[in-house]
N, C-alpha and C positions, 0 to 999 in steps of 0.2 A: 267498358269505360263510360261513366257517368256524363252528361253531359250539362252543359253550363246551366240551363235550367234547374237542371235537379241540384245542381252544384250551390246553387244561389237560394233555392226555397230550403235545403236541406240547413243553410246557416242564418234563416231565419230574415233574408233581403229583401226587400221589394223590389220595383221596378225603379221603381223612382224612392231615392232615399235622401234626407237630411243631415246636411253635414255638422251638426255641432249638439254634443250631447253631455250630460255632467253626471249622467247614471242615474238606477232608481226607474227606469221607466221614460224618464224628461227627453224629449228629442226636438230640436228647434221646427218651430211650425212658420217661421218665416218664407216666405216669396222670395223669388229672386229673378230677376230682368233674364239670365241663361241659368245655363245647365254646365257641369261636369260629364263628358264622358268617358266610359272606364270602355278602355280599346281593350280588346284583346290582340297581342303582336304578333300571334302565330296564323291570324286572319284577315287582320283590319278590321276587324266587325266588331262594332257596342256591343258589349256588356248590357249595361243598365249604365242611364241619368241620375247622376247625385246633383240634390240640391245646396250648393255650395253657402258656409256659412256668414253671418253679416255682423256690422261692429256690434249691432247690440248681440248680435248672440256671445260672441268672444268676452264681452262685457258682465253677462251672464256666466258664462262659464268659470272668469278669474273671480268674481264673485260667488258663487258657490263652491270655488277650492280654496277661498281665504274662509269662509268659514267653516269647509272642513277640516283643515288643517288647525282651526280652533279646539276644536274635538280629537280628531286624529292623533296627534300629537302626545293626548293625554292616555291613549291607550298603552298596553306595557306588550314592549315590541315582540315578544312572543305570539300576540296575541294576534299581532299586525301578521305573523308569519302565518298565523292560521288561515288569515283570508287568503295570501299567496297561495298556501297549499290546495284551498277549496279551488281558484282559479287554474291553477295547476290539475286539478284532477277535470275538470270542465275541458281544459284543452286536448286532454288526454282523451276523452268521448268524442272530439270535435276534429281531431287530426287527422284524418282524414280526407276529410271536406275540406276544411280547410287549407292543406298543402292542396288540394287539387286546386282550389281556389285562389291561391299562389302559382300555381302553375299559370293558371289561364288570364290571371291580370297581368301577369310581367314578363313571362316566358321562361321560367325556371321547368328544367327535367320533372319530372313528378318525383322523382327520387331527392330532390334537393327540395322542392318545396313540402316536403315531408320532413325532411333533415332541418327545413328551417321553425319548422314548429315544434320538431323536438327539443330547439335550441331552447325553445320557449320553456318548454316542460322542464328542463333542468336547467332552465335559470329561476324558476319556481321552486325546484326544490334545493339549489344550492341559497335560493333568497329564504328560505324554511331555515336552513341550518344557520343562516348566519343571523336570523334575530336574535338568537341568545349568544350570539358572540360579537356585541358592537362596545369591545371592549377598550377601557380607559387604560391610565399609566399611573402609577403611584411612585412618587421623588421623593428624597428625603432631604428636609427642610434645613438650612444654615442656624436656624435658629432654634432654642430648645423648646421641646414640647409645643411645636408647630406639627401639623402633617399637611403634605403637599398632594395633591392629586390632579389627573382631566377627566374630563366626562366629555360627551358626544351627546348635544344635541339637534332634533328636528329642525332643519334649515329654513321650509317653508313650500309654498308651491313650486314645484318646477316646472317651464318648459323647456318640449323635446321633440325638435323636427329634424324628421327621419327622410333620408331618401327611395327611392323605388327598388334600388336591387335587393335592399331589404327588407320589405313593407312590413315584418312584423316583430321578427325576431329582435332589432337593434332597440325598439321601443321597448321591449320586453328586457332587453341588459338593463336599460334605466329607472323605467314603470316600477319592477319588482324590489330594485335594491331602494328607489326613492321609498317605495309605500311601508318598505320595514324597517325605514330609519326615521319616519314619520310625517315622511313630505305625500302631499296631494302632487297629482300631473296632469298638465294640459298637453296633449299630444296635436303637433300637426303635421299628419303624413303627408307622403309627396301627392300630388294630384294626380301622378298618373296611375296610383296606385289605392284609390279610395272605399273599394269595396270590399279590399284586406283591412283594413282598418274600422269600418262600419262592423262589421265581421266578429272583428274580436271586439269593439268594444260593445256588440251585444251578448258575448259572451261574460264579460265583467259587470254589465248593469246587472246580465241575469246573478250573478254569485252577492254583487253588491246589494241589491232588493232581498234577497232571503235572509242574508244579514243585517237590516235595518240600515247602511249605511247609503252614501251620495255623495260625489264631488271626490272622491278619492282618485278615481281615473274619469277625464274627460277625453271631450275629442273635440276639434277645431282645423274644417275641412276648407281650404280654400287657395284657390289662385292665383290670387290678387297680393302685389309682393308690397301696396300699401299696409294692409292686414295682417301678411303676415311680420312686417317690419313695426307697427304696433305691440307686437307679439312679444318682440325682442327689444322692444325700448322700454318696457311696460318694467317699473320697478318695484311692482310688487311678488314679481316669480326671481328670486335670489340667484335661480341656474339658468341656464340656459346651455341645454346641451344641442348640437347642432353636426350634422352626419350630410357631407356633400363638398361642392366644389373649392376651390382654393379662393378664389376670388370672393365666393359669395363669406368664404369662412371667415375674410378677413374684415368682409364687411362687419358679420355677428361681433365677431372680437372687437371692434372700433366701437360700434352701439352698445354693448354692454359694457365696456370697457372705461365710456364715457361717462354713466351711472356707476362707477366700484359694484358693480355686480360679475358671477364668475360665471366663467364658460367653460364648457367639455367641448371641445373640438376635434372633430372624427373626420378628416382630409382625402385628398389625395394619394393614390400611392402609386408608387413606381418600383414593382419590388421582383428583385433579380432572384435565379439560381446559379451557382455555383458547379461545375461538376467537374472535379480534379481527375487526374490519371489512376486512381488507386477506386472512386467510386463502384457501384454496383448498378450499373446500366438499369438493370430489371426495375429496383426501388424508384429510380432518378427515373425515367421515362416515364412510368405512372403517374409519378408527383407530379410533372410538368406536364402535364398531358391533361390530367386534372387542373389544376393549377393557372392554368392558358384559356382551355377553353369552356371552362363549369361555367354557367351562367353568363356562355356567350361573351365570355371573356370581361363583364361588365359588375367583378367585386372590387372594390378596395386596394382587397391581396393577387388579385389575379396574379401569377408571373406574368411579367411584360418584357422582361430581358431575359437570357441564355449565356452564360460564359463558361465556357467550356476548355478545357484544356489542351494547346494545338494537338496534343499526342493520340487523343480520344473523339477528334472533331468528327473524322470520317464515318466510323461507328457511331457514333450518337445521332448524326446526321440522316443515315440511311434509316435506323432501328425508327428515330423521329417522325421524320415523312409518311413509314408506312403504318406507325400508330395512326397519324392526322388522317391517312386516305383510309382507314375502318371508323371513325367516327360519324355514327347514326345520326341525321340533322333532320329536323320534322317537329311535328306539333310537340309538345314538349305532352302531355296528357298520353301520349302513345306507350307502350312498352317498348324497351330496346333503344329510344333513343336517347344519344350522349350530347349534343347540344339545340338546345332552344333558339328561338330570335333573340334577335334586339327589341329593343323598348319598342321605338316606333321609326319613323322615316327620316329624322333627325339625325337620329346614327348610326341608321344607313350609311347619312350622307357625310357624318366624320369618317365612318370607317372608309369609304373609295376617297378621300380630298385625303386622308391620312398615308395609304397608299402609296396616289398620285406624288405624290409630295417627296415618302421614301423614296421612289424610284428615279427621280427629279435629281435627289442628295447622292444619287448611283446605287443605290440599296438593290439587293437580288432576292427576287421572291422565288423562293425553293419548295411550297406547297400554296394549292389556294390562293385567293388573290380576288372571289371572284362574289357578285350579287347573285344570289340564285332566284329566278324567276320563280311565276308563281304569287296567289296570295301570300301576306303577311310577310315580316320585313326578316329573310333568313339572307347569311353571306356565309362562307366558308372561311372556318378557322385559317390562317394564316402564319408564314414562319417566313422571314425576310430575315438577308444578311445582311447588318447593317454597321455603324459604326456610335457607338456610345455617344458622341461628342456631337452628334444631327442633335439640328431644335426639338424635333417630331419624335426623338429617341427621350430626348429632356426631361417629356412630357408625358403626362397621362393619357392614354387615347383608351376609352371606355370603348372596346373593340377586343378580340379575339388575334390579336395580331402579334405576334413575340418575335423578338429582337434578337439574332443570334450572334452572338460574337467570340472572338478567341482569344487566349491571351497564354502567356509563358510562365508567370508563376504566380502562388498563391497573391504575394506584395501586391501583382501587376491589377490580379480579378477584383480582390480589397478596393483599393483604390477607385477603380470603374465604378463598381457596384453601389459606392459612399458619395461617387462624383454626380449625384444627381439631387435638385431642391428636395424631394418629397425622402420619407424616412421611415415607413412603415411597418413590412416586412421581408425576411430574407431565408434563405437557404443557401446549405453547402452540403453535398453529395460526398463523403470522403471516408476511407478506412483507414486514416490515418490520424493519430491521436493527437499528434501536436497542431495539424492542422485545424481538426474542430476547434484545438483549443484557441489558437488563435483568432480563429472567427468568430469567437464567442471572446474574446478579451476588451480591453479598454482602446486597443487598435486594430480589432477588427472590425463587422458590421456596425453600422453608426445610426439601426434600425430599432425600430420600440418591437418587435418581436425578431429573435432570431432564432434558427432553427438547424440541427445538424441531421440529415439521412429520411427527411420528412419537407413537403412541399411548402410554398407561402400560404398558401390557403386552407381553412379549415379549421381555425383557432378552437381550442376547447375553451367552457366558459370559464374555469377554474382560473385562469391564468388571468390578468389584466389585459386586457385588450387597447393597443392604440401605438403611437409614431411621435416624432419625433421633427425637427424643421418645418416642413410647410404643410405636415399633415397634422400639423396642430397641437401635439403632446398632452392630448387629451387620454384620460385611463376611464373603461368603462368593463364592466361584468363582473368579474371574481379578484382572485386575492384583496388587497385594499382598497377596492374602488370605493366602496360603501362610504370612504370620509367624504367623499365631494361632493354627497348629501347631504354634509351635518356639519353643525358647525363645532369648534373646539372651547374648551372652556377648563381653563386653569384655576383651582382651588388651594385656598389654605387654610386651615381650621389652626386657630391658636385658643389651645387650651391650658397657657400656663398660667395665666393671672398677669403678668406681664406686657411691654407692648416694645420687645426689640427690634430695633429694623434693618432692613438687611444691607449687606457688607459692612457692619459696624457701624452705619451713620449715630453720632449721635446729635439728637435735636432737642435742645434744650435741658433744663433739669428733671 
């Protein structure tokens, strides 16, 4: 096992690194009164000090993606996909290191922070395949010998601030579809997460410098929620996509919203399984077993609820518990271990006030429950019996903690599972065909991803990625996501000699 020195010179780190860069070599040489530091959560021990970035460097950077997007823009999007694919093969030499360097800044298994740079790699090459298909509509005109057409074009700079459970891969759904539809991006990762982002964006200066290019991908590192709130009032970046809490989300939406500029909004979630009387126990355990507790229970998609059906409780129950008591919990860099820490001491300290709180509502903790001493910030997955309709059940709690409950028929699980603000993702465990299908209908799941005999967590990128109510209804990665980088444009070429107008008006002789 490599260790974090070698982890750090092998991606090309210093000790001390600057947070704001526009590619090409350029890295801000600005001072600053403190420092960033990048904790490792499987220790409490610094990493390395980033020097976090300042208004003029931010100033700098939106300035060098407004005039590469002058340039950019004009290249022909095939060509845009060539550099994705060079960046794409860079990550491919670099995964390694990389995921281990995901490992050690956030607390991801080594097997997931591997899985999340692959995420990267094929969203590089599904952003390859899609520059030659950012394709328009051709309508046919009311009027004679008109032709009606759209085209798509380059929106502009975007930015895109990303949270810590994902530090690289979420930038990478955005970065890769922006740069082949012709937008530049200012990226601001989360700060607890800065040496994954320093990371990769020296992996892109390097592919950008061979290329003669700059300013296509930046970076803009910093803490300060003035700066970053600059970021998102700034009306010369047209997007602004945004991956985090509910509150802070609604804040982006108000700020942007106040400028007619658009937002991608990546939420919340509070996303249930399902597992009916007729299911496949073996499938269903796995999924939620995964699902609960990958990444410390601290995605998105984590499952966070359990409904199960009364006939099948007991069984799922027992088979549940002693899945939870063989999960391997330790440095996440180790082999053989299945969950990582938490972030930092922070949520720790939701995950026992979250708890305290169930058991307050009469909730029954059935595994786990517990801080496990020891450096670095580890607790034991968690499965409490609870009741849907608690505040604490309501709610997201970024913790390893899953919710179990029962219910009588499909209508009953439906209802539960929809009865909650956030919308994001779902599952239903079932061998039965009308049941998929109604969990998959216009009154079943009320989620932007549903799923039949497969967990919440794990999206491919092919699919559109995103939710619904308070997670924002934001679409990012594959199938059509690529419009909410471009903008639309309606044509009509009239080549009759004539000038009729449409629904018959006539204006004058």
């Amino acid at each position: 096992m490599k260790q974090p020195l070698e982890i750090v010179t092998e991606l090309g780190l210093g000790a001390v690194n600057p947070g704001a860069s526009t590619g090409a070599g350029w890295w801000s040489s600005a001072s600053a009164a403190s420092t960033l530091e990048s904790v490792n959560p499987a220790t409490g021990d610094m990493i390395a000090r980033v020097t976090p970035a300042t208004a003029a460097d931010f100033e700098r950077v939106v300035g060098d993606a407004q005039r590469s997007f002058a340039r950019w823009r004009l290249v022909p999007a095939p060509k845009r996909g060539e550099v994705i694919r060079l960046i794409g093969q860079a990550l491919r030499e670099k995964k390694a290191a990389l995921g281990s360097l995901v490992s050690m800044e956030v607390g991801k298994i080594k097997a997931e922070g591997d899985g999340e740079v692959q995420e990267m790699i094929d969203m590089a090459d599904f952003a390859v395949g899609q520059s030659r298909m950012l394709y328009g509509q051709t309508m046919h005109s009311e009027r004679p010998r008109h032709r009606m057409y759209e085209q798509w074009h380059p929106l502009g700079p975007i930015g895109v601030i990303t949270a810590f459970n994902f530090p690289v891969a979420v930038w990478a759904w955005n970065a890769f579809i922006a740069a082949i539809a012709g937008d530049p991006t200012i990226w601001k990762p989360s700060p607890k997460a800065p040496l994954c982002a320093i990371a990769v964006q020296r992996i892109c200066n390097h592919v950008m410098e061979q290329q003669g290019l700059s300013g296509i991908f930046s970076l803009f590192i910093t803490d300060r929620t003035d700066l970053a709130e600059t970021m998102v009032r700034d009306g010369r970046l047209p997007l602004i996509s945004f991956t985090g809490s509910v509150p802070v989300g609604r804040q982006v939406a108000r700020v942007v919203g106040e400028r007619l500029g658009r937002t991608l909004l990546e939420l919340s979630g509070n996303n249930a399984v399902i597992v009916d009387e007729t299911a496949d126990l073996d499938l269903a355990i796995r999924a939620i077993v995964f699902g609960a507790v990958g990444t410390a229970g601290q995605r998105c998609t984590t499952t966070r609820r359990l409904f199960v059906q009364e006939t099948r409780y007991g069984e799922l129950v027992s088979r549940l518990v002693s899945a939870y008591r063989q999960v391997q919990i330790g440095d996440p860099l180790k082999p053989g271990m299945l969950m990582g820490p938490l972030i930092d001491q922070a949520a720790v300290q939701t995950y026992r006030e979250s708890l305290e709180e169930i058991q307050k509502e009469g909730g029954e903790i059935l595994c786990g429950g517990h801080v496990l001493p020891g450096p670095g910030y580890f607790v034991e997955p968690t499965i409490v019996r609870a009741q849907n309709r608690w505040p604490v059940v309501q709610r997201e709690t970024f913790a390893p903690i899953l919710y179990l409950m029962t219910y009588k028929t499909l209508d009953d699980a439906i209802a539960m599972q929809n009865d909650v603000p956030q919308g994001l993702s779902s599952a239903l465990f079932t061998n039965h065909i009308r049941h998929s299908e109604q969990f998959l209908s216009a009154v079943g799941s009320d989620c932007g991803i549903a799923n039949i005999n497969i967990g919440t967590s794990g999206a491919e990128i092919g699919g559109a990625f995103g939710g619904e109510k308070t997670t924002g209804g934001g679409r990012e990665a594959g199938s059509d996501a690529w419009k909410s980088y471009m903008r639309r444009q309606t044509n009509t070429i009239n080549w009759s000699g004539e000038l009729p107008l449409a629904q018959g008006i006539q204006f004058g002789s």
